[in-house]
N, C-alpha and C positions, 0 to 999 in steps of 0.2 A: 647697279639698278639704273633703269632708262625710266627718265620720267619726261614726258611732254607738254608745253606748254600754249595754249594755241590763243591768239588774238587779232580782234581784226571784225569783230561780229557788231549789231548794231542796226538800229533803226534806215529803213529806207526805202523809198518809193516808188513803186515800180517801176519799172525802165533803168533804173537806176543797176549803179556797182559797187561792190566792196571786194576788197583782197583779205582773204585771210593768213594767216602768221603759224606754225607752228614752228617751234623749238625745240631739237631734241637735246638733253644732257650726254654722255657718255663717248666710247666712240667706235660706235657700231655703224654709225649713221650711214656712211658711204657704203656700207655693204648690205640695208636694208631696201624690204618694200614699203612706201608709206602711200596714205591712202587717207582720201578724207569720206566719212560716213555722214549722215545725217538722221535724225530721229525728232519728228514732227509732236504733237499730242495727239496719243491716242493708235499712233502705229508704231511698226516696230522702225528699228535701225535700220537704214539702207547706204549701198554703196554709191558713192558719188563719182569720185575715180582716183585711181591708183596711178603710180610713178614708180616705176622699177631701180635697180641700182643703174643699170644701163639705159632709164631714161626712156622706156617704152610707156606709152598713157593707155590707158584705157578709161572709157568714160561710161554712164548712166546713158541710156536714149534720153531719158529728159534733161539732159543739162548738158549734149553730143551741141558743138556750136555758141554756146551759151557762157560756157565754164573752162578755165585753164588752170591745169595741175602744174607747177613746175616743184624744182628744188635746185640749190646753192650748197652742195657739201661742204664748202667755206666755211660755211655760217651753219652747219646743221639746219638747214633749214627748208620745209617746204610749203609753198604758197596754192592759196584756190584763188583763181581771180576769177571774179563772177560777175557779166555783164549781163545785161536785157533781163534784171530780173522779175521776176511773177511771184503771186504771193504765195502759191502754191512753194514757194523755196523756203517758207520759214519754215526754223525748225532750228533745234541745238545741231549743230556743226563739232564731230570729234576727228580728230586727228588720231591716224594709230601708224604704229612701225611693226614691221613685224620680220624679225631675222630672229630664226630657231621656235621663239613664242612672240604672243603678241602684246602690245604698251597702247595705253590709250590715254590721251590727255583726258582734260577734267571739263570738254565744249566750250562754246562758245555761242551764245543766241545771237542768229539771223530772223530779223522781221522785216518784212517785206508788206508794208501799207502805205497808203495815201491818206 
């Protein structure tokens, strides 16, 4: 069983940045797609961007510039670093992996005010 655990969310002012954290258990890790989503109030889930086993990004237009996906197979671990943010970016922040089926951690709240 893969369970994820993501940190790094938290109050901040626009313009501003935060890195998020996620940690996967098991050890599937290096052979997965992982991918951070987000889901604001009142909409649904969307994708933010993805990181391949082989390290390919893909990103959202709204956050192409803005937002950096990496990961560290080390550490099972993959990061969103999120610079020049707008308040338009809060929203719970989930992390998911997905090799065969998909895992999703439990969010993380990004708010984004002054």
């Amino acid at each position: 069983q893969v369970q994820l655990v993501e940190s790094g969310g938290g109050l901040v002012q626009p313009g501003g940045s935060l890195r998020l954290s996620c940690v996967a258990s098991g050890n599937i890790f290096d052979f997965s797609v992982m991918s951070w989503y987000r889901q604001a109030p009142g909409k649904q889930r969307e994708l933010v961007a993805t990181i391949s086993s082989g390290r390919n990004t893909n990103y959202a237009d709204s956050v192409k510039g803005r937002f950096t996906i990496s990961r560290d197979n080390a550490k099972n671990t993959v990061y969103l670093q999120m610079n020049s943010l707008k308040p338009d970016d809060t929203a719970v922040y989930y992390c998911q992996l997905r090799r065969l089926q998909s895992y999703w951690g439990q969010g993380t709240q990004v708010t984004v005010s002054s």
